[in-house]
C-alpha positions in Angstrom: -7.5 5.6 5.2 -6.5 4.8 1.3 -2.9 6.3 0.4 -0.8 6.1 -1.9 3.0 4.6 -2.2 3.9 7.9 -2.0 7.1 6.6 -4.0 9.0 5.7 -1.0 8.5 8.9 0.7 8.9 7.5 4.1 8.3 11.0 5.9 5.0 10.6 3.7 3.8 7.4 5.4 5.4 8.8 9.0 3.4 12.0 9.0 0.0 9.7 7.8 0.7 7.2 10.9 0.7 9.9 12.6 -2.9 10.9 12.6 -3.5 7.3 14.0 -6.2 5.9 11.4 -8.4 2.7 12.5 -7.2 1.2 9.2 -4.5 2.1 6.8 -5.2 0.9 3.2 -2.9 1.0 0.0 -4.5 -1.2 -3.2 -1.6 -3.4 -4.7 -4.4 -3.7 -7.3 -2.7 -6.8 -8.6 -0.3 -9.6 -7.8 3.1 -9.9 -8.5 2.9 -11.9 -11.8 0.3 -9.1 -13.0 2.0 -6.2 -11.4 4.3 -4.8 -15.0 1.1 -5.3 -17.3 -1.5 -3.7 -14.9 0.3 -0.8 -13.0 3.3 0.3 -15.4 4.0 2.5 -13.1 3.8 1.3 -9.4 6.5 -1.3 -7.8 5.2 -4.4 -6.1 8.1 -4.5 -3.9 7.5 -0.7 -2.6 3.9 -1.6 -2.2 4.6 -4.3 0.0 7.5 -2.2 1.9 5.0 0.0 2.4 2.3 -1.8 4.6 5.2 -3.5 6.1 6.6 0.1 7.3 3.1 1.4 8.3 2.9 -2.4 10.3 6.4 -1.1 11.7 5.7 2.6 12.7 2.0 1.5 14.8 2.1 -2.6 15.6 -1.7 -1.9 16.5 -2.9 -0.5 13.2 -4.7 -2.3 11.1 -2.7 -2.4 7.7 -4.7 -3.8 4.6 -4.2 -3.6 0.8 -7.0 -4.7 -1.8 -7.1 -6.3 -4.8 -9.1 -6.2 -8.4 -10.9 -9.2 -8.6 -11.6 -9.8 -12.5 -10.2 -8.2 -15.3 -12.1 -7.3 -18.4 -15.0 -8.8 -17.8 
């Protein structure tokens, strides 16, 4: 399941880990270094609290992000 960060809604992420999914993605898009200049909006540290959350909430989930690989090609 893709989801958002929900902007730190943790009731957001608790009601999703709820429904059990096989595989909880969020996309980070970008590393840290990149983060400002590709996602003006998003914050790498809520990203990664996140997955860490979802990790916290089911130990058995498998919790994934993804990443672009290449930029203007």
């Amino acid at each position: 399941m893709l989801i958002p960060d929900f902007k730190g809604d943790r009731e957001a992420l608790e009601t999703v880990m709820a429904e059990k999914p096989a595989v909880l993605n969020h996309n980070t898009e970008t590393v840290l270094r990149l983060q400002r200049d590709i996602r003006t909006a998003a914050n790498y540290g809520r990203s990664l609290a996140l997955l860490a959350r979802a990790k916290w909430i089911n130990p058995a989930a498998a919790v994934k992000s993804g990443l672009i690989v290449g930029m203007g090609e």
